[in-house]
N, C-alpha and C positions, 0 to 999 in steps of 0.2 A: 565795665571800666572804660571811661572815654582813651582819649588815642595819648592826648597830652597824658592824662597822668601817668598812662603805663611807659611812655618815653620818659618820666620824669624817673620813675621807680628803677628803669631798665639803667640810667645816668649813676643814679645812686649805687647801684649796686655793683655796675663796673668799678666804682670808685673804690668800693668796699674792697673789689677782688684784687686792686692793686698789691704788687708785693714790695716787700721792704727788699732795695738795691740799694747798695752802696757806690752813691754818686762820684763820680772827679771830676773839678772843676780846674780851672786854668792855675789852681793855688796851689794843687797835687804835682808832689817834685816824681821824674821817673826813679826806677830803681834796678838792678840787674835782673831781679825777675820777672819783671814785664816783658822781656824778650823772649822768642824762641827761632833757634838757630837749625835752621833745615835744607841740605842737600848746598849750601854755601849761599844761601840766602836767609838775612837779618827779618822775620819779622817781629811785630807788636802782638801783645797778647790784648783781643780786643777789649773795652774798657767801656762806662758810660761816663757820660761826658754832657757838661751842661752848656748849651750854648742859651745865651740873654739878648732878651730885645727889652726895652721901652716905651718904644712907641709906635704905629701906626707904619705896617708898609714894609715893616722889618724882616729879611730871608731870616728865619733859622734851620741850618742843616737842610736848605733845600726847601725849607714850606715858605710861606708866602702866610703872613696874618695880617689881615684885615678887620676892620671893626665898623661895623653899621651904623647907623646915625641915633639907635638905642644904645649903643657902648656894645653890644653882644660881639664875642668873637667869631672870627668866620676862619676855618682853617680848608687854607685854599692849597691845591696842589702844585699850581704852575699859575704864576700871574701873567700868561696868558689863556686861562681856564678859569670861568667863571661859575665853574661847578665845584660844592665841597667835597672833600676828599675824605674816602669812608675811611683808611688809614689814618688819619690825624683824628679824628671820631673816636677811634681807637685808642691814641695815645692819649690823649684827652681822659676817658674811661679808665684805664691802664695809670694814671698819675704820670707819663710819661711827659707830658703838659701843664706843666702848672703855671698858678698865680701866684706873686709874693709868697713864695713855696709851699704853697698847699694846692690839696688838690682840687678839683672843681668842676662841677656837669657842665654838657657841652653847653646848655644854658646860659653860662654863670655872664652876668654883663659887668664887662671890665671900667673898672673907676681911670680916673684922671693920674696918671703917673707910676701904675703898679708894674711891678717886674713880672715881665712871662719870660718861663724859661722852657727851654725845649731840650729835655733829656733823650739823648741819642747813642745806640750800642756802637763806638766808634772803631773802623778798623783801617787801623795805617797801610797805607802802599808799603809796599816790603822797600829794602834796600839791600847793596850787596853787604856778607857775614863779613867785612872787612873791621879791626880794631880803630880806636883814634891814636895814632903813636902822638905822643908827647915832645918835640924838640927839643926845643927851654920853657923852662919854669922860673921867672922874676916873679918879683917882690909885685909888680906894677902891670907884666903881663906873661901872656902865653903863649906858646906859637904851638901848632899842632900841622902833623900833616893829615889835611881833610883825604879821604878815601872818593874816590868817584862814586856817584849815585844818590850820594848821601845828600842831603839840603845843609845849608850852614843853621840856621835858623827856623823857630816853627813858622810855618807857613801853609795856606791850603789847609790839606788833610795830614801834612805831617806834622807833629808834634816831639812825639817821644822817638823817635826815627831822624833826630837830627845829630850835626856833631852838640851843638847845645845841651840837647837830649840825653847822648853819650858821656857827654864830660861829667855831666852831672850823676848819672844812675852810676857809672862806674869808675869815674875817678872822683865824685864828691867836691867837685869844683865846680862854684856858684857864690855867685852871679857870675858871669864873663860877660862881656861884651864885641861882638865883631867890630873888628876895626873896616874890614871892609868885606863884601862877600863872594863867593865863586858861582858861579851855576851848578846845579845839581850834577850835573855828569864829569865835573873838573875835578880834577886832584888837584894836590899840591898842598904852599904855603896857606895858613889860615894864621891871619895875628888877631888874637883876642885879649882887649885891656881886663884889667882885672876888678878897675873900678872907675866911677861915670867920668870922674873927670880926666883919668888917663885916655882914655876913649875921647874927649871931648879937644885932647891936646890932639892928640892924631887926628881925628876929623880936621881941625882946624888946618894941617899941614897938608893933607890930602886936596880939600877946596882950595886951598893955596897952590896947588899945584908943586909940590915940594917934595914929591914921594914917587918915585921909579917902581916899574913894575917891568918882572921879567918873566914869560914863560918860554914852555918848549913845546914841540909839536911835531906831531909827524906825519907827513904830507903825503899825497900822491906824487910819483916820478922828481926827478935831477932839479932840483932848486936853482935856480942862479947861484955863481960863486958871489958875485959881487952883491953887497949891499942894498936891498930893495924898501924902496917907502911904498908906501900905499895912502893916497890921500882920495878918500870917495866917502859920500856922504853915507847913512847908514839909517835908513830909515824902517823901524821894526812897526811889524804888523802883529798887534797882538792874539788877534783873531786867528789867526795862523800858528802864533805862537815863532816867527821865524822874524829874520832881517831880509834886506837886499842891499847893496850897494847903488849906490847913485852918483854921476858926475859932480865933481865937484862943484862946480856952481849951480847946480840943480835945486829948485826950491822942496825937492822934497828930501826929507832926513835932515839928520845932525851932522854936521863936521865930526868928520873922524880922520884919526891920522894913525897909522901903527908903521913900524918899522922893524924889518926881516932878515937875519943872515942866518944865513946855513950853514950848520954845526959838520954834519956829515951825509953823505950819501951811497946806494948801491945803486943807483941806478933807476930803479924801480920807485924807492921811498929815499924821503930826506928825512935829517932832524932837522927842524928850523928853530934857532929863538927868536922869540917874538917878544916887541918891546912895544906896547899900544902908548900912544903920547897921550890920546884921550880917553875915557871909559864906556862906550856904546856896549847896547845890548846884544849879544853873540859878535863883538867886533872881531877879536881874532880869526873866527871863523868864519865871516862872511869878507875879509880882505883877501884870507889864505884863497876861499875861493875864488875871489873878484883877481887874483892872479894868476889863476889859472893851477893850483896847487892846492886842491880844499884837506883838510884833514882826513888822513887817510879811512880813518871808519866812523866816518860824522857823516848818518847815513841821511839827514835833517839837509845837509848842503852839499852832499856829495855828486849830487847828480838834480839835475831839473826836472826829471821826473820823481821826484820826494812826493811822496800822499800828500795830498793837500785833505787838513780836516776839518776845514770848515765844511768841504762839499759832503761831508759826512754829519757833519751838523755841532760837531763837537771835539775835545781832545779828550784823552784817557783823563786828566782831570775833572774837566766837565762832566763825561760821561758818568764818574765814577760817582759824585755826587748825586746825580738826578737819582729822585726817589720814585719806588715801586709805584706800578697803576694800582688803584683802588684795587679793594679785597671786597670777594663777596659777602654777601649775609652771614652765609653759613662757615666761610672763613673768619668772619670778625666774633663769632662766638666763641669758634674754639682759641683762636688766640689768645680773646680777652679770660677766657679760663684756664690758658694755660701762660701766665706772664711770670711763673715760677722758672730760675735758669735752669737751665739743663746739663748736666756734665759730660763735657767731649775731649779727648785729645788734650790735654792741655788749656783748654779754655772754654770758659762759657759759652753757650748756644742761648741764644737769645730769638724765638718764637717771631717775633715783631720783626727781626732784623732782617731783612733781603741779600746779606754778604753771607751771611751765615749757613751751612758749617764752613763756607772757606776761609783762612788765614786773612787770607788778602783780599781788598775789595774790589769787585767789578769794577775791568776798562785797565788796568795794572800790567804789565809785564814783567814777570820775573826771570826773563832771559834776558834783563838786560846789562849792557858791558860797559863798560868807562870807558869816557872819550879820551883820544891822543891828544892831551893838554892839561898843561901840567904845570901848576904856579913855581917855579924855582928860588925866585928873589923880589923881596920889597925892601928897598933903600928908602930913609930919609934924609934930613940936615945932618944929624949925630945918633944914627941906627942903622943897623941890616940884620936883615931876619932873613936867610936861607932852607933852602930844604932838599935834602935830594932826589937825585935824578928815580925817575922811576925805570922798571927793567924793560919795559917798549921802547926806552931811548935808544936802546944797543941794537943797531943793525950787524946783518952776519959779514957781509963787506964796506969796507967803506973806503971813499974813491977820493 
């Protein structure tokens, strides 16, 4: 038997040995048992998950697809690596890879406009076991207090690991909309409309600059008593994933303005509110710093010696994505014979998957704590939506 036919037979039969999974696509609402709650950390119970391209050039989950100048697919591992990747071979074989949802040898030469979809065992960064408390409940909207850690929306690798996520699996509230959102590490206020065109009045007041925002914070050592502005440009590096502060007439960054008075102090630590007149990327926390007062466990600005990750090449994000190096020969057989799940703990083990048996996926920290900041108050024209303080605000003396 020549070389071609028995890779063609070897194609065929991977396809054969695929098994029947039951897919979730971005249409699958979460539910309370997709969670599991361990040692005070929220994780996801891992899930398959279909990510779509269309056309030429498209990441899915990390691959890189390419297509020759015969239409054949080329699954690449890193487009900066011009060698195929035995692992996508793999899913290819496995149905993990399909064409307009079927399956298909790694042969198969892709037509003008068809959907490849890239089915992937998906495993959320955990978040802290904190609930979503409900504020008020209107006709028109919602206000919740978001928990630190948590994302407002799906984003990245989070999906069902959001407050979005949460409202829905456990309070059956859907659609919401963010009226505007926090960083993942911020507590506090969250206002979410209830429907597009509530959301659409609010945006509208927001770009109008019509809507106050107030948080809290708590700083390193004795604030000033008196009233402090901070006007310094605010220029974010995303590559870093951080801001800096820049002179005000400095051509690098955005205008940014926030304004600070201090609630109370011991000495050591203040409460400050903080009232940002503009919306920059980590503003409150690169002014607090830029005054000499960064937030007391914002360990990102705390200190100038903060890990820089780029010189590492990446962040828990990034890292967390990048997919495994090539499997050997004698790995991609047993895999491709063993694409039946497997029962662990609580959730599927999935053969193919690189995170797997762990909950959480490589590059993740689950020691980690909510920042000291903490949305209290958003005012409009004829609205306020408040929230309470949280119990870091209480200091043991205050001066």
């Amino acid at each position: 038997m020549n070389k071609r036919k028995r890779e063609e037979e070897e194609e065929e039969e991977g396809i054969r040995m695929g098994t029947d999974i039951v897919w979730q696509t971005p249409a699958n609402p979460p539910h309370p048992h997709d969670y599991i709650f361990r040692n005070g950390i929220r994780y996801v119970k891992p899930y398959y998950f279909e990510f779509i391209a269309h056309k030429n050039g498209v990441f899915l989950a990390g691959v890189r697809l390419r297509i020759d100048g015969q239409g054949k697919l080329l699954w690449i591992y890193s487009p900066k690596s011009s060698r195929v990747d035995l692992m996508n071979i793999i899913a290819v074989k496995c149905g993990r890879i399909q064409v307009d949802g079927e399956r298909v040898p790694v042969s198969y030469i892709v037509k003008s406009s068809q959907k490849i979809s890239h089915f992937v065992h998906r495993h959320e960064p955990p978040v802290m076991a904190c609930e979503v408390p409900i504020l008020q409940k209107e006709l028109d909207v919602l206000t919740v207090c978001k928990p630190a850690s948590v994302p407002v929306h799906p984003c990245g690798q989070y999906r069902k690991n959001t407050v979005v996520g949460i409202l829905q699996a456990e309070h059956g509230l859907a659609p919401v909309f963010p009226v505007h959102r926090l960083d993942r590490l911020v507590s506090g206020l969250l206002i979410l409309a209830r429907n597009a065109s509530k959301a659409d009045i609010f945006r509208q007041q927001i770009e109008g600059g019509l809507v106050r925002k107030k948080y809290i914070a708590r700083v390193v050592g004795e604030f000033p008593k008196d009233e402090l502005v901070v006007d310094a440009n605010i220029d974010y590096n995303a590559r870093e994933g951080r801001s800096t502060a820049e002179v005000r007439d400095s051509a690098k960054g955005k205008a940014a303005s926030t304004k600070f008075t201090r609630i109370s102090s011991n000495g050591a630590q203040s409460i400050v509110l903080c009232e940002p007149i503009t919306g920059r990327t980590h503003q409150i926390r690169v002014h607090l710093k830029h005054s000499g007062h960064p937030i007391a466990n914002d360990m990102l600005y705390i200190s100038d010696e903060t890990v820089n990750r780029s010189s590492k090449g990446s962040s828990a994000d990034r890292s967390a994505c990048t997919s495994a190096t090539a499997l050997t020969s004698s790995i991609e057989e047993k895999v491709v014979n063993d694409c039946e799940e497997k029962s662990n703990v609580g959730f599927s083990i999935d053969p193919m998957c690189t995170n797997c048996p762990n909950l959480a996926p490589k590059g993740y920290d689950t020691d980690e704590e909510g920042l000291w900041l903490h949305c209290i108050q958003y005012s409009g024209p004829d609205w306020t939506y408040e929230c309470p303080y949280p119990d870091w605000a209480k200091l043991t003396q205050t001066i």
